[in-house]
C-alpha positions in Angstrom: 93.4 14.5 -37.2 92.9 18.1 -38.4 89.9 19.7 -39.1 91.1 19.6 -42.7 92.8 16.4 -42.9 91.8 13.9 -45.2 89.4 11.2 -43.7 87.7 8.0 -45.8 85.2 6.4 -44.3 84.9 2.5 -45.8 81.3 1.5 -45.0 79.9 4.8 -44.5 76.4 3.8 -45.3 76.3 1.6 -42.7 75.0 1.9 -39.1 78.6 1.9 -37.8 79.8 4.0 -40.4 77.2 6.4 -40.7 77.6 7.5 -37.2 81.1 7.9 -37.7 80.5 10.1 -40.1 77.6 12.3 -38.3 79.8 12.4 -35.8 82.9 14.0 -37.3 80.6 16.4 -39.3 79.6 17.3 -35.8 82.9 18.2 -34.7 84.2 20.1 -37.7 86.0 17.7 -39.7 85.3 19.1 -43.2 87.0 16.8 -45.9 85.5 13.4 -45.7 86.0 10.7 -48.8 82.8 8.1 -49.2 81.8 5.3 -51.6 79.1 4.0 -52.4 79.7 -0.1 -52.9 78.2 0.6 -56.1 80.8 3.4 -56.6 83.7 1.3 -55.0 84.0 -2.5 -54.5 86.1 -3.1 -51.5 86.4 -6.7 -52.2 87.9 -5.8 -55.7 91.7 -5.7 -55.5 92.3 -3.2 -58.6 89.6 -1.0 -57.7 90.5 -0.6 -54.3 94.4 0.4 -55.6 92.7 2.5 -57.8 90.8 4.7 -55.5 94.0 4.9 -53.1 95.8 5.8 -55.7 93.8 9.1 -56.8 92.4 10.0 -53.3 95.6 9.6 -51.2 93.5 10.2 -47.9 95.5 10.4 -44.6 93.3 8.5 -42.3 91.3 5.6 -42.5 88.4 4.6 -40.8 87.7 1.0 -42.2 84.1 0.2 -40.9 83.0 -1.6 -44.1 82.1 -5.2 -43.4 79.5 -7.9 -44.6 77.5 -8.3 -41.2 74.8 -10.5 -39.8 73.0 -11.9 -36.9 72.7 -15.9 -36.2 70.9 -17.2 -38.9 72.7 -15.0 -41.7 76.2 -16.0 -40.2 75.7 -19.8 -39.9 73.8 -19.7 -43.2 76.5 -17.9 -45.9 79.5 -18.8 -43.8 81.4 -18.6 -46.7 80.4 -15.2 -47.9 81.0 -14.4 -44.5 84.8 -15.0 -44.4 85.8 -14.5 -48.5 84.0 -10.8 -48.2 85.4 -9.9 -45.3 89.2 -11.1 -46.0 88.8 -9.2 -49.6 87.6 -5.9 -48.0 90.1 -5.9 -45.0 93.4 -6.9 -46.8 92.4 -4.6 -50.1 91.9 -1.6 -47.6 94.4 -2.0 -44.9 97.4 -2.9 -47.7 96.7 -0.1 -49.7 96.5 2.0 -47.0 100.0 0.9 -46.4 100.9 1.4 -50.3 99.4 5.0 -49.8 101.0 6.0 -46.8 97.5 6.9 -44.8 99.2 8.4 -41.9 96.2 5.8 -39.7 94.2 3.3 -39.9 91.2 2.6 -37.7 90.4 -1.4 -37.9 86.6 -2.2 -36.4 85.8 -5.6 -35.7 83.7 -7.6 -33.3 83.2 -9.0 -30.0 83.1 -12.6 -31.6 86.7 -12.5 -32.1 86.8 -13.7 -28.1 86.8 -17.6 -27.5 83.1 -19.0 -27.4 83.6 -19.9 -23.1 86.8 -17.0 -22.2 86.2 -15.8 -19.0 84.2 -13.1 -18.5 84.3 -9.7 -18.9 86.7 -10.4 -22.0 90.0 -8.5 -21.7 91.8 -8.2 -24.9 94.2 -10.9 -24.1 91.7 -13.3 -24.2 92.4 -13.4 -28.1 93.0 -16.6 -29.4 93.1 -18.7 -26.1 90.6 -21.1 -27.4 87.8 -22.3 -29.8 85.2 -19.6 -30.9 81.2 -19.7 -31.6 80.5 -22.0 -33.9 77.6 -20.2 -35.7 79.7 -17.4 -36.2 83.5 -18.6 -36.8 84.1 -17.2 -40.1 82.9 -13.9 -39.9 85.0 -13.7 -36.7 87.9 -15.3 -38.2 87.8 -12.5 -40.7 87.6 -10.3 -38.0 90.7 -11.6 -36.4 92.9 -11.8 -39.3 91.9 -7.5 -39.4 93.6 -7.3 -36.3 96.5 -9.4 -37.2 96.9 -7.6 -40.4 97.1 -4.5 -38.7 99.8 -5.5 -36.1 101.8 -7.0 -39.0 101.8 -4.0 -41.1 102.9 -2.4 -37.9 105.5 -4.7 -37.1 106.9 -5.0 -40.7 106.3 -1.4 -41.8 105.9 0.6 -38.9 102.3 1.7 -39.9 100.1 3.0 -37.3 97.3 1.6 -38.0 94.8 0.2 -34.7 92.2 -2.0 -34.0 88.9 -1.5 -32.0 86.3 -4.3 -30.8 83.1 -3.3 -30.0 80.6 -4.5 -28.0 76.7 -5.7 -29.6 75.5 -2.5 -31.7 72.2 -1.0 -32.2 71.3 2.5 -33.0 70.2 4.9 -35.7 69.6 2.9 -39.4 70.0 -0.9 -38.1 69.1 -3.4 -40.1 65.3 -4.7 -39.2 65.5 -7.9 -41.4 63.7 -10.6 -39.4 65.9 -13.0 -41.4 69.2 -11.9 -41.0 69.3 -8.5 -38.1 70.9 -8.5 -34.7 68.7 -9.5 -31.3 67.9 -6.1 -30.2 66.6 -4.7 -33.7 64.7 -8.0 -34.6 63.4 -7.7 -30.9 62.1 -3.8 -32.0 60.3 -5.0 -35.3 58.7 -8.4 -33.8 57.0 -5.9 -30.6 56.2 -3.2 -33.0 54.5 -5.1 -35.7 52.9 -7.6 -33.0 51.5 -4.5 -31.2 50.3 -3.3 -34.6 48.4 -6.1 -35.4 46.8 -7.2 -32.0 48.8 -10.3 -31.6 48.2 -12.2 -28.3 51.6 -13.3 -28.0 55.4 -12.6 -29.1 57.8 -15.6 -29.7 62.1 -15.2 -28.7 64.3 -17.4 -29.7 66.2 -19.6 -27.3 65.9 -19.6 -23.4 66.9 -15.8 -23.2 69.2 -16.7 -20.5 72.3 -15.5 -22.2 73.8 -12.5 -21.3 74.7 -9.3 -23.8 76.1 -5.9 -23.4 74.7 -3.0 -26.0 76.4 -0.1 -27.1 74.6 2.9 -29.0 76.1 3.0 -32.2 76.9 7.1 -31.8 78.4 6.1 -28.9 81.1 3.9 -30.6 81.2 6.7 -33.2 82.4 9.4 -30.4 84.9 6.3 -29.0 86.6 5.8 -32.4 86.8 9.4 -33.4 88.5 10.2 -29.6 90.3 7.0 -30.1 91.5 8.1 -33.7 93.2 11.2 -32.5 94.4 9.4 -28.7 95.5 5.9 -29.4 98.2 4.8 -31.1 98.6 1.5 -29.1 99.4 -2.1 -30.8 96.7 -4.0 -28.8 93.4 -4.3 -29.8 91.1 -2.2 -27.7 87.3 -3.1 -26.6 84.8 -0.7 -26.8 81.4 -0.8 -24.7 79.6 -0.2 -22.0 81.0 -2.7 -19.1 77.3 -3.3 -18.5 74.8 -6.3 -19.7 71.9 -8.1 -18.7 69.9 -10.9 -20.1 68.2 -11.3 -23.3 65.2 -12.4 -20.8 65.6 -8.9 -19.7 66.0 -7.3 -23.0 63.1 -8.5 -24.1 61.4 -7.5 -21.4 62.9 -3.9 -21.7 62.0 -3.4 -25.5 58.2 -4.4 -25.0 58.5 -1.9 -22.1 59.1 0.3 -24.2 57.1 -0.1 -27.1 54.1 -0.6 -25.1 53.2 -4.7 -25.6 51.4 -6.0 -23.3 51.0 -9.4 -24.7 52.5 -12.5 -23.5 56.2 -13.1 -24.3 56.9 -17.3 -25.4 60.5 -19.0 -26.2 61.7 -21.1 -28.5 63.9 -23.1 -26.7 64.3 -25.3 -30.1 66.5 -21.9 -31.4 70.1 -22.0 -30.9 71.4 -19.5 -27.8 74.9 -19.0 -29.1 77.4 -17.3 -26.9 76.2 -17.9 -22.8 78.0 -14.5 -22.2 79.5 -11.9 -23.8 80.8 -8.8 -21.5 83.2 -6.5 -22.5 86.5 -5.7 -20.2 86.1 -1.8 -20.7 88.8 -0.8 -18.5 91.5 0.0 -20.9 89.3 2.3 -22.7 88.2 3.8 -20.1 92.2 4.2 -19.0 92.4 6.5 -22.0 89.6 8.8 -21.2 86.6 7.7 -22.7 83.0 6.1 -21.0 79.8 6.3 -22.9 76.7 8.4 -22.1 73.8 6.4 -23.9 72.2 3.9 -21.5 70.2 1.2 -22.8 67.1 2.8 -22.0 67.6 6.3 -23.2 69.2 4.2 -26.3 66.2 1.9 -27.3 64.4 4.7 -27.2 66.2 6.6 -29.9 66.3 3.7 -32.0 63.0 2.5 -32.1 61.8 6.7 -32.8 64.0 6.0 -35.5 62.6 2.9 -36.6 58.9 4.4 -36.6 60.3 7.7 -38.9 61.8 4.9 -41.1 60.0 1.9 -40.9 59.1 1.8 -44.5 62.8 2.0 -45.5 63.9 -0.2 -43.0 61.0 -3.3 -43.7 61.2 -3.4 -47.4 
């Protein structure tokens, strides 16, 4: 990419997105496309052509996706999978149509079966069943990547495809009903240290293990891997690193300061018992992050204080 090039950003509002786009502000890149969804309905076929059409951008970083933790994904499974098809094969075909000189395709860790070996090397794709509390967002997920390497195939289109590890970072989503383990873990110490509770209650046995990746991080990765990767394969993006949700938790109320006692609900489903990213092809290209947990949980929860209001409502 160029410093002038034409980039759109799909999903730029969210935490994935957003630091994509800090991030290439940062670096000098001057000529950035956004939407609102209000301004631009991904899963709408004619309004997708439509903006391709007038904008013409030459790269594409598609980071735009409905997202959830446990309970939203087992909940609205079909919202899940319909949103996420719409928004994927509306982008990536008329980025095709368009001729985006390349496509940047984010997905998940929970395209990987539910018991592959661990770490999880991109091969590991499609060798057997996945999590069942979160099978159709991840089968959304995988039929990104195969959509990709089709248009690739057919076309010749270079358009790649990065996994990333479990996110958290500036502008997560603090929704006790629907967030992600680590931010649901920041707002239940927070507001339980707020208001003098004796106790804090986890879901599950907190024996499953998870790997966390600072959203900025993956930011730098895709913009690097945007202008250095032009590969078929899927590639994984993390840390290489994870520990325990026991030891998360333990971690976060370390650093918010609660004192209290931490209880599980061992009635709450666990979901995955493992999931570790093989990091070592990323790190073949030239790229390692620099936010450890620590530092990282840190930064998001100074974050979460500056926006709590936002965040809670």
């Amino acid at each position: 990419m160029d410093k002038q090039s034409k980039i759109y950003i799909a999903g730029h509002r969210g935490m994935v997105g957003s630091a994509i786009h800090r991030t290439l502000l940062a670096q000098g890149y001057q000529n950035i496309i956004t939407r609102t969804s209000s301004e631009l309905d991904l899963r709408s076929q004619q309004a997708v052509e439509d903006f391709f059409a007038e904008e013409k951008p030459d790269f594409v970083f598609l980071a735009a996706a409905k997202v959830g933790g446990i309970v939203a994904n087992n909940t609205y499974r079909a919202d899940f999978i319909y949103e996420n098809l719409m928004i994927e094969a509306n982008v990536i075909h008329q980025a095709y149509a368009n001729n985006v000189e390349k496509l940047m395709f984010l997905g998940s860790s929970c395209i990987y079966p539910k018991l592959a070996p661990q770490p999880l090397v991109e091969d590991y794709l499609l060798t057997g069943p996945l999590e069942e509390t979160n099978e159709p967002y991840a089968i959304a997920k995988i039929a990104g990547i195969k959509l990709c390497e089709a248009y690739r195939d057919q076309y010749g289109c270079n358009f790649i495809s990065v996994m990333p590890t479990n996110l958290y970072g500036y502008g997560d989503n603090y929704d006790l009903n629907n967030s992600h383990v680590l931010p649901a873990l920041i707002r239940k110490f927070h507001d339980a240290k707020q208001n003098d509770q004796p106790s804090v209650n986890a879901w599950g046995t907190g024996s499953p293990k998870r790997e966390f990746l600072f959203a900025d991080d993956l930011a730098e990765a895709c913009v690097y891997l945007m202008n250095n990767y032009n590969g078929r394969e899927l590639i994984n993006v993390g840390t290489g690193e994870d520990l325990s949700i026991k030891e998360l938790t333990e971690l976060v109320a370390k650093t918010i300061g609660f004192e209290g006692e931490i209880t599980w609900d061992t009635s709450k489903p666990d979901g995955t018992p493992r999931k570790l990213m093989d990091v070592s092809k990323l790190h073949s290209q030239g790229w390692k992050h620099k936010v450890e947990l620590s530092q990282g949980i840190e930064l998001a929860f100074k974050d979460f204080l500056a926006n709590q209001v936002e965040y809670t409502n």
